[in-house]
Backbone as CSV, one residue per row, in Angstrom:
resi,resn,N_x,N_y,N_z,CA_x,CA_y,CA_z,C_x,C_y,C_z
1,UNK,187.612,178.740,-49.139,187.197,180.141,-49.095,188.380,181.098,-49.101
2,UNK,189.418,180.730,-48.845,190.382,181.843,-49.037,190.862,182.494,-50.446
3,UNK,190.394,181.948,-51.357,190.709,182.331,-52.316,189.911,183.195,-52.782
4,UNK,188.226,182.695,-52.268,187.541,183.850,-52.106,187.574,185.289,-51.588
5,UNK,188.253,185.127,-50.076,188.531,186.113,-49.238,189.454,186.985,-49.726
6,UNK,190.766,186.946,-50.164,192.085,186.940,-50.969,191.180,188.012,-52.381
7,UNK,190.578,187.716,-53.299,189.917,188.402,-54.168,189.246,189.581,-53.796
8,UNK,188.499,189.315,-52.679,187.507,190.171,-51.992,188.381,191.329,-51.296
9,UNK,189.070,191.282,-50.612,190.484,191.740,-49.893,190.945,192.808,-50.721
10,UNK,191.077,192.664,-51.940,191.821,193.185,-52.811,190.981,194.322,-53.333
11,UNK,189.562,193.768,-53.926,188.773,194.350,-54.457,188.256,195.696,-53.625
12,UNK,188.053,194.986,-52.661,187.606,196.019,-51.323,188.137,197.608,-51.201
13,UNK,189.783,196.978,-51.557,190.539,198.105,-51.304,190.619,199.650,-52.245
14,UNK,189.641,199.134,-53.497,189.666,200.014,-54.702,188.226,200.766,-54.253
15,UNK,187.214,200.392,-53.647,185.667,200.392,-53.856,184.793,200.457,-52.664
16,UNK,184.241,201.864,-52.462,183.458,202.150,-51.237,181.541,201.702,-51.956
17,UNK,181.550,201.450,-53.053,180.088,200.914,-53.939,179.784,199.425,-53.481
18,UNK,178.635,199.414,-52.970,178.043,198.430,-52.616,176.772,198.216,-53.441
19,UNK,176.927,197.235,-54.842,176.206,196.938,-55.279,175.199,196.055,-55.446
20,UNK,173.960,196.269,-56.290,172.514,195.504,-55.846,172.457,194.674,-56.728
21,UNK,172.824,195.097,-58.203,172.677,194.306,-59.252,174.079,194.413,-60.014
22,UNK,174.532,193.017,-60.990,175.192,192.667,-61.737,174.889,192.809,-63.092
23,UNK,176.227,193.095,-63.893,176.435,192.856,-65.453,177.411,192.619,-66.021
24,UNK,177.028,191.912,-66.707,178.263,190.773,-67.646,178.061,191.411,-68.713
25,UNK,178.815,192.447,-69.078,178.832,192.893,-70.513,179.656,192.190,-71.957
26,UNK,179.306,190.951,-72.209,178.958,190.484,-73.611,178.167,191.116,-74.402
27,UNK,178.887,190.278,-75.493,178.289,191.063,-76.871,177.181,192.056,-76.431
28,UNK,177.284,193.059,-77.052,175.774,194.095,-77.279,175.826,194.870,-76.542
29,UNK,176.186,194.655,-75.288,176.285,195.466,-74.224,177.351,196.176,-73.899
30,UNK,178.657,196.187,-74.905,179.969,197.131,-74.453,179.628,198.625,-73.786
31,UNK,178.590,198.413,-74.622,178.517,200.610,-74.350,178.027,200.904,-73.044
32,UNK,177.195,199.986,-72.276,176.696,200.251,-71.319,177.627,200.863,-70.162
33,UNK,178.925,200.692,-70.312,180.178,200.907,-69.447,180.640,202.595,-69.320
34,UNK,179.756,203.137,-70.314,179.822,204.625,-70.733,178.894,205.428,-70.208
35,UNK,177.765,204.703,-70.184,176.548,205.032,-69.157,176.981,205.091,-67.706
36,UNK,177.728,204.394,-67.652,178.282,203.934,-65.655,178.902,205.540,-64.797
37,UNK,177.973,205.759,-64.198,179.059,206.918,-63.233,180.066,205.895,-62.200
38,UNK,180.797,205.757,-63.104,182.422,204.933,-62.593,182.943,205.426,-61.096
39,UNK,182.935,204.996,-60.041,183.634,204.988,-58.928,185.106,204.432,-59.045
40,UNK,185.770,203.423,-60.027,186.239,202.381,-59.678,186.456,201.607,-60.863
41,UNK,187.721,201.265,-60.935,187.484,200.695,-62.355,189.062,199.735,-61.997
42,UNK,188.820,198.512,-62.114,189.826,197.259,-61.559,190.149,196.062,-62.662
43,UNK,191.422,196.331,-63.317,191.767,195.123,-64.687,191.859,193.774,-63.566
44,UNK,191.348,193.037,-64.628,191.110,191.591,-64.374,192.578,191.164,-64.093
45,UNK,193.739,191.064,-64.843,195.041,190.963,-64.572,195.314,191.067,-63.101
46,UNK,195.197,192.049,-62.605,195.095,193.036,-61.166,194.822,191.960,-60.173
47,UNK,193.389,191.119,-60.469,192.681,190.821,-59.519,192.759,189.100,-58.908
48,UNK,193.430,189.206,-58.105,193.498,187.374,-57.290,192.401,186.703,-57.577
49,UNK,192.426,185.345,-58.690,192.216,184.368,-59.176,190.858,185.349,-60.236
50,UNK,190.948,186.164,-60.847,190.442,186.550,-62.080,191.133,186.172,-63.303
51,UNK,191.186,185.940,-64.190,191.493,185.952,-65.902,191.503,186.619,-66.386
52,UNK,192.834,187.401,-67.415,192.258,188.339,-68.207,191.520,187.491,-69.442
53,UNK,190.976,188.352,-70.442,190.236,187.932,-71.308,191.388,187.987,-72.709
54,UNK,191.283,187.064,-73.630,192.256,186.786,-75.035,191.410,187.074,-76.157
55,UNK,189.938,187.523,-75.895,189.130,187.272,-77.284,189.021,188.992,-77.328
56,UNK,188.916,188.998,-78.504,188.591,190.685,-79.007,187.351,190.864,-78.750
57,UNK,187.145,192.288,-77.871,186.014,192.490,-77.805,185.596,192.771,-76.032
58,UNK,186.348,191.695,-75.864,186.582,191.640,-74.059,187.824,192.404,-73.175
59,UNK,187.111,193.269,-72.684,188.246,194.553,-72.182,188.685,193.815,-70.968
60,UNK,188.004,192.914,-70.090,188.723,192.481,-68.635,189.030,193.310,-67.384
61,UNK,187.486,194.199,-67.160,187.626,195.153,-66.429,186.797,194.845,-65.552
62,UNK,186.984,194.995,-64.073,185.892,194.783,-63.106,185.120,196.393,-62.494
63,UNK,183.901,196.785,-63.231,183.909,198.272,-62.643,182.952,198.662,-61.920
64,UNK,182.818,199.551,-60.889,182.129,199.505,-59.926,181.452,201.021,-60.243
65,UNK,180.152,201.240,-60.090,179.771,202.540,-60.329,177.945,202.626,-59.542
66,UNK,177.714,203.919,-60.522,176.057,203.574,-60.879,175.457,204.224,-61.920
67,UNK,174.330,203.555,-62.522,174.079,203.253,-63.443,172.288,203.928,-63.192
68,UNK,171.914,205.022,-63.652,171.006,205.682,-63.357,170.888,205.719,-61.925
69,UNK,171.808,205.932,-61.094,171.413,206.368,-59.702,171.671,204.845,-58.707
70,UNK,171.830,203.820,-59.880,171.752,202.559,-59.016,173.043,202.114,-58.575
71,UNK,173.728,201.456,-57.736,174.684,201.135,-57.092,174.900,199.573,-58.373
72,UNK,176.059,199.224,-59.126,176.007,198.222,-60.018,177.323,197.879,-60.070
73,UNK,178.038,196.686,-60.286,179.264,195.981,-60.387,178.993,195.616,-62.011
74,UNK,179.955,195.830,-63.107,180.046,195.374,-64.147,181.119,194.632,-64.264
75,UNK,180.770,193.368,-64.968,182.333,192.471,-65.884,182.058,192.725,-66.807
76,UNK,183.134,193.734,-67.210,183.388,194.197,-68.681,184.337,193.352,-69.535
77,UNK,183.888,191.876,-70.036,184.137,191.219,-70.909,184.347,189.710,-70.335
78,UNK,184.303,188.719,-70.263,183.982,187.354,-69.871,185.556,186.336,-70.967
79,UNK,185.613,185.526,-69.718,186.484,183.965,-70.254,185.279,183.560,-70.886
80,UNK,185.802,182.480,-71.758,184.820,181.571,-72.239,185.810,180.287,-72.093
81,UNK,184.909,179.107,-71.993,185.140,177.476,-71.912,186.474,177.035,-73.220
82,UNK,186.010,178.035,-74.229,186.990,177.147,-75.462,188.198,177.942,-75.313
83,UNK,187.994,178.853,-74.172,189.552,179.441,-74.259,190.355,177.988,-72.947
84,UNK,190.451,177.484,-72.984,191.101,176.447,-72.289,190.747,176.108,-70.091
85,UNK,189.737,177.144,-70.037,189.724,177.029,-68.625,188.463,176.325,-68.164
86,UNK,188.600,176.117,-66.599,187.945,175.092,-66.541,186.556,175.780,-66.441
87,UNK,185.555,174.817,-66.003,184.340,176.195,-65.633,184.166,176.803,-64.571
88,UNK,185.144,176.255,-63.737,184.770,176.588,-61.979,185.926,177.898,-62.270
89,UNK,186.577,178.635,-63.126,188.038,179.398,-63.612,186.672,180.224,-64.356
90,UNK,185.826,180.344,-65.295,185.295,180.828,-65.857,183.669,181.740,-65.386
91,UNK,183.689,181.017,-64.305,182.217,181.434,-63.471,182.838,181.801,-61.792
92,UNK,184.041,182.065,-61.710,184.782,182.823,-60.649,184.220,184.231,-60.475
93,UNK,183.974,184.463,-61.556,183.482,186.361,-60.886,182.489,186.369,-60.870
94,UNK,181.490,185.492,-61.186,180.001,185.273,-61.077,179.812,184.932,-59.165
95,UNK,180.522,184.440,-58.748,180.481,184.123,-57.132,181.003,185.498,-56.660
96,UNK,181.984,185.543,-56.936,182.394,186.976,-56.662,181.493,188.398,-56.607
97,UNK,180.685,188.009,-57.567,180.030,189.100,-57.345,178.420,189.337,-56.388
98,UNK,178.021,187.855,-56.235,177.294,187.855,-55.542,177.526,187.801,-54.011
99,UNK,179.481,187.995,-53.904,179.771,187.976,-52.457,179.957,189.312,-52.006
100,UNK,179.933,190.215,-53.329,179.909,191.959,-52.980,178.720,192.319,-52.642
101,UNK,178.125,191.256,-53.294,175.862,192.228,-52.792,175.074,192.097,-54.147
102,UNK,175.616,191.260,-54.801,174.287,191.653,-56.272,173.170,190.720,-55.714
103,UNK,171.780,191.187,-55.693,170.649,190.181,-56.196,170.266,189.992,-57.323
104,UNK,170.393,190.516,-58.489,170.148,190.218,-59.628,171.303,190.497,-60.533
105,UNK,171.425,189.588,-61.826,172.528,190.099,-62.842,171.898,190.002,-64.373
106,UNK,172.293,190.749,-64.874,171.692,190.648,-66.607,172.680,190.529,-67.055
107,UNK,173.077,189.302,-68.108,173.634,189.065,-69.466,173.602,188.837,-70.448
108,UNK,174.467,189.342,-71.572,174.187,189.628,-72.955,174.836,188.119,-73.582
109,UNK,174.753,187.877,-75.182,176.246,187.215,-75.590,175.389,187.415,-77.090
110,UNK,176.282,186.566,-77.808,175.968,186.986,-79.205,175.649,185.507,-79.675
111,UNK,174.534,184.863,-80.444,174.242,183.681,-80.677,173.734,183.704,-81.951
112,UNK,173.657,182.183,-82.818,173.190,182.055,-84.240,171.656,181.652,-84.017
113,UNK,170.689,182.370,-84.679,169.289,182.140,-84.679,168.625,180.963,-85.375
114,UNK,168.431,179.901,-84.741,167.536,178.989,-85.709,166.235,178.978,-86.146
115,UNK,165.746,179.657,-85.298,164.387,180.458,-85.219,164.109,180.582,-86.333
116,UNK,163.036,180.499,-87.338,162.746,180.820,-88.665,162.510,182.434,-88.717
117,UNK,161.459,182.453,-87.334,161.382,184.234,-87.444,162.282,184.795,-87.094
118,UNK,163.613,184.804,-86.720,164.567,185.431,-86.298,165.306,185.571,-87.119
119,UNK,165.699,187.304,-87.013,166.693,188.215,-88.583,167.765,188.498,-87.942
120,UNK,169.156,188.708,-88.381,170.299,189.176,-87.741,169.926,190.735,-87.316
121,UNK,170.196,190.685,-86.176,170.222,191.924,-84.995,168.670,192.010,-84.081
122,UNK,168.023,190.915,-84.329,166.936,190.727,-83.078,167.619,190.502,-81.864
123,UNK,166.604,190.326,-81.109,167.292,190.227,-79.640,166.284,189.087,-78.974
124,UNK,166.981,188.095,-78.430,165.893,187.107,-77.538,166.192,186.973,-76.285
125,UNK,165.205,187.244,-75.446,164.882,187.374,-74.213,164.850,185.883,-74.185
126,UNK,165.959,185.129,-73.017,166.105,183.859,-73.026,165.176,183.671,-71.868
127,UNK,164.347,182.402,-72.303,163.158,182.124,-71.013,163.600,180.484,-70.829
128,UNK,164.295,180.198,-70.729,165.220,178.539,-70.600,166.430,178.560,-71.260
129,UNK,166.930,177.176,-70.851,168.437,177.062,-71.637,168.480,175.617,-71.660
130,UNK,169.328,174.989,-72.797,169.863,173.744,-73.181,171.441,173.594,-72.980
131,UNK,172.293,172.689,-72.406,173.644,173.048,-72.041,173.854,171.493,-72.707
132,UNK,174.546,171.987,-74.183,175.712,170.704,-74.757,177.210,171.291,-74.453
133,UNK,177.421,171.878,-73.584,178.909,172.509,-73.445,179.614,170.713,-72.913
134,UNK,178.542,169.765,-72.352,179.558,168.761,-72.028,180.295,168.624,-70.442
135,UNK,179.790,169.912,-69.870,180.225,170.246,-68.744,179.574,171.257,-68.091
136,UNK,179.835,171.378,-66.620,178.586,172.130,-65.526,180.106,172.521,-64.655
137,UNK,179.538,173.886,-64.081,180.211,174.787,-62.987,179.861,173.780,-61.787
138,UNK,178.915,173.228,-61.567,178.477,172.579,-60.631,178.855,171.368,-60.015
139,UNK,179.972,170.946,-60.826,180.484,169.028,-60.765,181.639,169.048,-59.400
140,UNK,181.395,168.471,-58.480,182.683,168.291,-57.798,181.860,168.444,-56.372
141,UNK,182.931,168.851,-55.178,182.489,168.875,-54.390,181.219,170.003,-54.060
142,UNK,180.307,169.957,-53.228,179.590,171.191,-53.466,179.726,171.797,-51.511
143,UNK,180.048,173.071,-51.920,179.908,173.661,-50.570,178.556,174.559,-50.437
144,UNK,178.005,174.002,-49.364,176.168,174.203,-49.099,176.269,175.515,-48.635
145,UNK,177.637,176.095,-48.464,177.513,177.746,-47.844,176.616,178.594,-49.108
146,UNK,177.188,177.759,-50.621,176.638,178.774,-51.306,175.757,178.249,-52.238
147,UNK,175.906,177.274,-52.093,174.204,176.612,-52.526,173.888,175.374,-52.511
148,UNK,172.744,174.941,-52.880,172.348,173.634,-53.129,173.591,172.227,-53.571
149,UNK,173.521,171.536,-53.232,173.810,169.800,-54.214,173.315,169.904,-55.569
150,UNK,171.849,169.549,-55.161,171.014,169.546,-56.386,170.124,171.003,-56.749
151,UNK,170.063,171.633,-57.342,169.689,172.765,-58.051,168.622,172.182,-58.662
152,UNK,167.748,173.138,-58.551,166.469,173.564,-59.524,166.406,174.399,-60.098
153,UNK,165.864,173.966,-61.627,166.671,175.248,-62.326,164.918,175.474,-63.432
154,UNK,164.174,175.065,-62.720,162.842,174.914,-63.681,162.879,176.754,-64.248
155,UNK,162.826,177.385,-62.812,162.814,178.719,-63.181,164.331,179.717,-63.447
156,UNK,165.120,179.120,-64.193,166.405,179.998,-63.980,166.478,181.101,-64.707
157,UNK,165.630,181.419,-65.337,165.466,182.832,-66.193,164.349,183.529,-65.259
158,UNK,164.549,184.953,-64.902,163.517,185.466,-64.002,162.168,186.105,-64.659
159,UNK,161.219,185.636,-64.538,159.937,186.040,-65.071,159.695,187.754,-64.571
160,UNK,159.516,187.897,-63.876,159.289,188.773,-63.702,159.948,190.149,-64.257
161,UNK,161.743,189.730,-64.570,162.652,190.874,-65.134,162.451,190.807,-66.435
162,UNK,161.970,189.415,-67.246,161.607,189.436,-68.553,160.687,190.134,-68.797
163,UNK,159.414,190.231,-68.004,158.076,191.062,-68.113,158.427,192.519,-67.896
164,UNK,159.567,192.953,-67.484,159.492,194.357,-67.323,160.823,194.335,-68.010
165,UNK,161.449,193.949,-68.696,162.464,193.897,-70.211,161.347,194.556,-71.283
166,UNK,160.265,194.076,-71.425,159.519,193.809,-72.624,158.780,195.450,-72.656
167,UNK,158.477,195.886,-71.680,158.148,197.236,-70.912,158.898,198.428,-71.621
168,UNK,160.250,197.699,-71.916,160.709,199.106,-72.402,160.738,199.131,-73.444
169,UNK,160.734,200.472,-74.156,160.090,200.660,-75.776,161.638,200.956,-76.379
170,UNK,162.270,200.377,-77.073,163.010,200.278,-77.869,162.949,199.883,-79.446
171,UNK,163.424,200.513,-80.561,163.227,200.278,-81.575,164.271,198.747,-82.178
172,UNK,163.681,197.515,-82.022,164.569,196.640,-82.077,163.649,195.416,-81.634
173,UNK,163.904,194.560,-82.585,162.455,193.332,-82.916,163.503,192.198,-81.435
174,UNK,162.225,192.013,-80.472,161.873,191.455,-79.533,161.993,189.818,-79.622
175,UNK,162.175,189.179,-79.022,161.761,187.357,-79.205,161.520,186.727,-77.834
176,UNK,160.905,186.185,-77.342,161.613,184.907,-76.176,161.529,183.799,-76.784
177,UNK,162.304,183.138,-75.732,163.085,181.538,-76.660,164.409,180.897,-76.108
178,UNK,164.784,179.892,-76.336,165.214,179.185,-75.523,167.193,178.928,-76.055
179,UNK,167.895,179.300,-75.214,169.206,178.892,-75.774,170.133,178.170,-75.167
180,UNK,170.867,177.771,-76.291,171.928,176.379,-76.825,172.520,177.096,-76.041
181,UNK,173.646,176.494,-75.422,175.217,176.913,-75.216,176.126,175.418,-75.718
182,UNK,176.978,175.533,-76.084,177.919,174.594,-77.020,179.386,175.233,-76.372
183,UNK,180.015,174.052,-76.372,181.514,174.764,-75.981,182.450,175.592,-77.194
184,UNK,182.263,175.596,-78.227,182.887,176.568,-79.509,184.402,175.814,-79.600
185,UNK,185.245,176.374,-80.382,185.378,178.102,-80.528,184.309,177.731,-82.394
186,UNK,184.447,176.650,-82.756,183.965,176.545,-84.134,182.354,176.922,-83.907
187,UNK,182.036,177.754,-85.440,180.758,177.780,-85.348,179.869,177.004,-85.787
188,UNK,178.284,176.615,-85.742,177.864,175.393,-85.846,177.951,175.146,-87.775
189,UNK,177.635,173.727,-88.049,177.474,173.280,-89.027,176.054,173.184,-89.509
190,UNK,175.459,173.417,-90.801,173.830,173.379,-91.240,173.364,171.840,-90.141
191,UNK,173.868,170.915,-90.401,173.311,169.837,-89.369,173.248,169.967,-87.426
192,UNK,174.089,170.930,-87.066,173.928,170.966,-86.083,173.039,171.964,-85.785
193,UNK,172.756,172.643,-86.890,171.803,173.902,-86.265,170.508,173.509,-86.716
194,UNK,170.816,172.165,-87.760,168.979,171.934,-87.624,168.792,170.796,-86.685
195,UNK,169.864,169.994,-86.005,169.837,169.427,-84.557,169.483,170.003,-83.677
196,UNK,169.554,171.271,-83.168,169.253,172.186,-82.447,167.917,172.934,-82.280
197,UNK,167.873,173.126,-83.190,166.482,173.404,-83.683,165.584,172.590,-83.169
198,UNK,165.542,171.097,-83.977,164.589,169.864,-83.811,164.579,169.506,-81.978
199,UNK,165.676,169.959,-80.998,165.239,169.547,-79.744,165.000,170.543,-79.192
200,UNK,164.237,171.732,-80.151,163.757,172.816,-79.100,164.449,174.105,-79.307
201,UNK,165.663,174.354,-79.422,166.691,175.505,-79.626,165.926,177.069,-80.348
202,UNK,166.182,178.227,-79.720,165.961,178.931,-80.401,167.536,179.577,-81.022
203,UNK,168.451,179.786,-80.391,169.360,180.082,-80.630,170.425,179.714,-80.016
204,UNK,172.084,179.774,-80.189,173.003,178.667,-79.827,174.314,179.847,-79.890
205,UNK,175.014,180.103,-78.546,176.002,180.804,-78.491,177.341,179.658,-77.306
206,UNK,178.017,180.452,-77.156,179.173,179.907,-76.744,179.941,180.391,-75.493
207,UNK,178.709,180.660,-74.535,178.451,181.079,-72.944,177.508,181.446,-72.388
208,UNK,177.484,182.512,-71.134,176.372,182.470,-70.555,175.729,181.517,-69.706
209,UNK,175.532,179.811,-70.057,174.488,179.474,-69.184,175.626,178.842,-68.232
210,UNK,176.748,178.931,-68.232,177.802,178.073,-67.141,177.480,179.139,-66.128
211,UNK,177.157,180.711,-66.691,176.931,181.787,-65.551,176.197,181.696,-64.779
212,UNK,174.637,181.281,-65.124,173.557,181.432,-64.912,172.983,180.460,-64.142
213,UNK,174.023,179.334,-63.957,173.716,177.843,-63.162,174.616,178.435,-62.011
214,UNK,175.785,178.882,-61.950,176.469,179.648,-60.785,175.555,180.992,-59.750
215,UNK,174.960,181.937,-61.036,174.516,182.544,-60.524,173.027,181.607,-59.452
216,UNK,172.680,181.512,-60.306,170.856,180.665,-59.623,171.439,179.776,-58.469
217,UNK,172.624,179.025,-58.629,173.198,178.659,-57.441,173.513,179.323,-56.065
218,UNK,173.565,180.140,-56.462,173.775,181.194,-55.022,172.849,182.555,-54.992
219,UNK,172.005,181.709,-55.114,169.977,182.922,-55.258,169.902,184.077,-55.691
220,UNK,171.000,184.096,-57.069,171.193,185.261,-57.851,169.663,185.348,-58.480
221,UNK,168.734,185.931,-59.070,167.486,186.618,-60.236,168.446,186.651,-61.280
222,UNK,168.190,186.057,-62.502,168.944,186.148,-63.573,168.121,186.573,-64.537
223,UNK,168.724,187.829,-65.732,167.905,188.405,-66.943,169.452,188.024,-68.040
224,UNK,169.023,186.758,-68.979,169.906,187.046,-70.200,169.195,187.374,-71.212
225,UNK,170.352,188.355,-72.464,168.850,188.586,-73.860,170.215,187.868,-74.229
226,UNK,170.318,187.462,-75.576,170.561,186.990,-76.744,170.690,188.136,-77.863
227,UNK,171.523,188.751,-78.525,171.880,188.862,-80.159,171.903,187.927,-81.138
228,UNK,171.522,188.262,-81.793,170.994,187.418,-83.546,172.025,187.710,-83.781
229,UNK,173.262,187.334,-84.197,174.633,187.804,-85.116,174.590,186.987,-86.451
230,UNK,174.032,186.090,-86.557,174.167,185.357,-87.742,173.030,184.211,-88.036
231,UNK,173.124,183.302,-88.998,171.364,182.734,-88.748,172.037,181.348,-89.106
232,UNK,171.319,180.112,-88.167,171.512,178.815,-88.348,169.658,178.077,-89.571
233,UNK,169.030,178.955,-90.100,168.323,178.515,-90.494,167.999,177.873,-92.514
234,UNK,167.902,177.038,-92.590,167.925,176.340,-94.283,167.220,177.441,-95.247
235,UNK,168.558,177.748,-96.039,168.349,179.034,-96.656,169.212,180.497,-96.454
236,UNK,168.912,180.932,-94.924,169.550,181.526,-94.640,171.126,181.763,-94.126
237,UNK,171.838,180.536,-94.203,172.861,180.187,-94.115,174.427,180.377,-94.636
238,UNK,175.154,181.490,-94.013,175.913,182.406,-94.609,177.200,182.213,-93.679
239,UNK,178.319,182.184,-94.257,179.738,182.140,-93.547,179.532,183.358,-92.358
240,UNK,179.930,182.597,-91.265,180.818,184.086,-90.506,181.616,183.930,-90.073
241,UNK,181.829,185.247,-89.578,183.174,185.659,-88.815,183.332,186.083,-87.662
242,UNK,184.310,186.153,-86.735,183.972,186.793,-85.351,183.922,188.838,-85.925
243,UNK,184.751,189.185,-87.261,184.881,190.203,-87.118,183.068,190.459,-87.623
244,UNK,182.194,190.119,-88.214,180.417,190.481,-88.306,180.191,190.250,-87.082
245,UNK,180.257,189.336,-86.244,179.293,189.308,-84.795,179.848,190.208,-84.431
246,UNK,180.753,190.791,-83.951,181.203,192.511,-83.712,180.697,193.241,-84.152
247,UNK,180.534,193.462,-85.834,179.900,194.363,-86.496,178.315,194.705,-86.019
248,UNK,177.699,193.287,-85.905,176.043,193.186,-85.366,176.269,194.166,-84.066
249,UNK,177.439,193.404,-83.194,177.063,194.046,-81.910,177.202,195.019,-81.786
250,UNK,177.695,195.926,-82.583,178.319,197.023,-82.503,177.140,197.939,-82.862
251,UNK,176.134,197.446,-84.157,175.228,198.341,-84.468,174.213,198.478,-83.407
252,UNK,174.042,197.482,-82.788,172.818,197.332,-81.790,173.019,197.715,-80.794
253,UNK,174.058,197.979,-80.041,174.526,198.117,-78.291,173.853,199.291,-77.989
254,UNK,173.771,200.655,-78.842,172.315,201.383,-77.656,171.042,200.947,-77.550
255,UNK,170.537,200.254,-78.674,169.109,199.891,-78.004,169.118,198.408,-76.941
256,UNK,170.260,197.959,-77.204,170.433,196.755,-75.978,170.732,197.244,-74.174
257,UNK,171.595,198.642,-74.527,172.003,199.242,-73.698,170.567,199.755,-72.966
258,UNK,169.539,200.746,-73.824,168.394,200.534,-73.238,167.523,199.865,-72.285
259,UNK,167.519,198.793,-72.548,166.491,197.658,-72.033,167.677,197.423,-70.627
260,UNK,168.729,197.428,-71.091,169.608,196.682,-69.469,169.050,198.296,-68.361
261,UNK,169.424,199.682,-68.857,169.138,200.338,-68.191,167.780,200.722,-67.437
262,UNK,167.046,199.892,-68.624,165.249,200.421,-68.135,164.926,198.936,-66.957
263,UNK,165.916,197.694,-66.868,165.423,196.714,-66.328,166.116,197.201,-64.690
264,UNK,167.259,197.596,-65.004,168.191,198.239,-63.476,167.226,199.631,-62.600
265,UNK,166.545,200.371,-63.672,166.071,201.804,-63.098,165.006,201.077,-62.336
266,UNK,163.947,199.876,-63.082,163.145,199.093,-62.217,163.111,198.818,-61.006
267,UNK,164.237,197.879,-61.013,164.493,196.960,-59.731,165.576,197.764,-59.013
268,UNK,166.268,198.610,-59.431,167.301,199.395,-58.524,166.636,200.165,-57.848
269,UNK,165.221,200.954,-58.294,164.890,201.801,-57.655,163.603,201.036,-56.325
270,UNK,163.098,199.867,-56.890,161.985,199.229,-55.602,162.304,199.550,-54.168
């Protein structure tokens, strides 16, 4: 725990905001950080046993504000697994933040659609997850202060924040469905995305659920959506690039920004 304490210590010293809910701003969600009446705003560099972030796109900011009136902690941009760290290094601010006060967190990321009905720039409301990353936040010793041994994870997507996701009227085609996480950095091959597919997959990105087993581990409510950036389906099958999944995210982030704000005004205000 001291390394915990040591982080906390630090953080403390920037931030009189005591927040209710969390956000991991991946893909789609950059803009939401503009919405934030900012108290507080802390680089990852800065912060005892944080990471900054190496991928474009990821600012590496820890910011403390509120967000229609609500008290909210944002990670403005995320490690990922294929950048070389471990997962217990990568799901560090996910504990962290549930040791400031979040009960719930929403996250974004950007994933390839295998979905037949799914077009680049839908959005899927993830209602399960499949983990070929090869590896779990969870392996090693487990300290029962902050959760379980064994985890149950039947429900790790929160029903209830999905049902009032769906609530808000945004112009921007809807899905639920179930997603891949894969360790990357390569993107999939036509055979792996109709592998994916065939055991269920709706779509397949390259984070997120290492979060979401941390978070549910320590009785976080978890809301992830999914971006369509590109399509794993026969036919639709087109080179990309990291600079288009930017481009996608870039077109979509206010109506994504939407739905995170209409799910926080919800539950921030109960």
């Amino acid at each position: 725990m001291a390394q915990y304490n040591e982080t906390l210590n630090y953080i403390n010293k920037f931030t009189y905001t005591k927040p209710t809910i969390g956000l991991v701003l991946g893909s789609g969600l950059g803009d939401v950080a503009n919405d934030i009446d900012i108290t507080a705003t802390i680089p990852y560099k800065d912060i005892p046993g944080f990471i900054a972030p190496t991928i474009e796109g990821h600012s590496g900011n820890l910011i403390f504000g509120f967000l229609d009136g609500v008290p909210v902690v944002a990670l403005q941009g995320r490690n990922h697994y294929y950048e070389g760290y471990t997962m217990q290094q990568i799901t560090y601010p996910i504990r962290i933040l549930k040791m400031l006060g979040i009960e719930r967190l929403i996250t974004s990321n950007a994933t390839g659609g295998m979905n037949p009905n799914f077009e680049i720039g839908d959005v899927m409301f993830v209602n399960d997850h499949i983990n070929l990353m090869g590896d779990n936040p969870l392996l090693g010793p487990n300290d029962d202060s902050m959760g379980p041994r064994f985890l149950d994870v039947s429900t790790a997507y929160d029903k209830e924040m999905i049902e009032v996701a769906k609530q808000c009227e945004v112009n921007i085609r809807i899905h639920e469905g179930v997603l891949i996480a894969v360790s990357g950095p390569n993107y999939e091959t036509p055979a792996e995305y109709r592998y994916m597919s065939i055991i269920g997959g709706d779509a397949v990105g390259m984070s997120t659920i290492p979060e979401v087993l941390v978070a549910r581990h320590m009785g976080v409510k978890v809301f992830s959506m999914s971006l369509i950036t590109d399509l794993g389906v026969a036919g639709k099958i087109v080179e990309i690039t990291h600079e288009e999944v930017q481009r996608v995210a870039n077109e979509s982030a206010d109506k994504m920004s939407l739905i995170v704000k209409h799910i926080v005004s919800h539950f921030g205000k109960k």
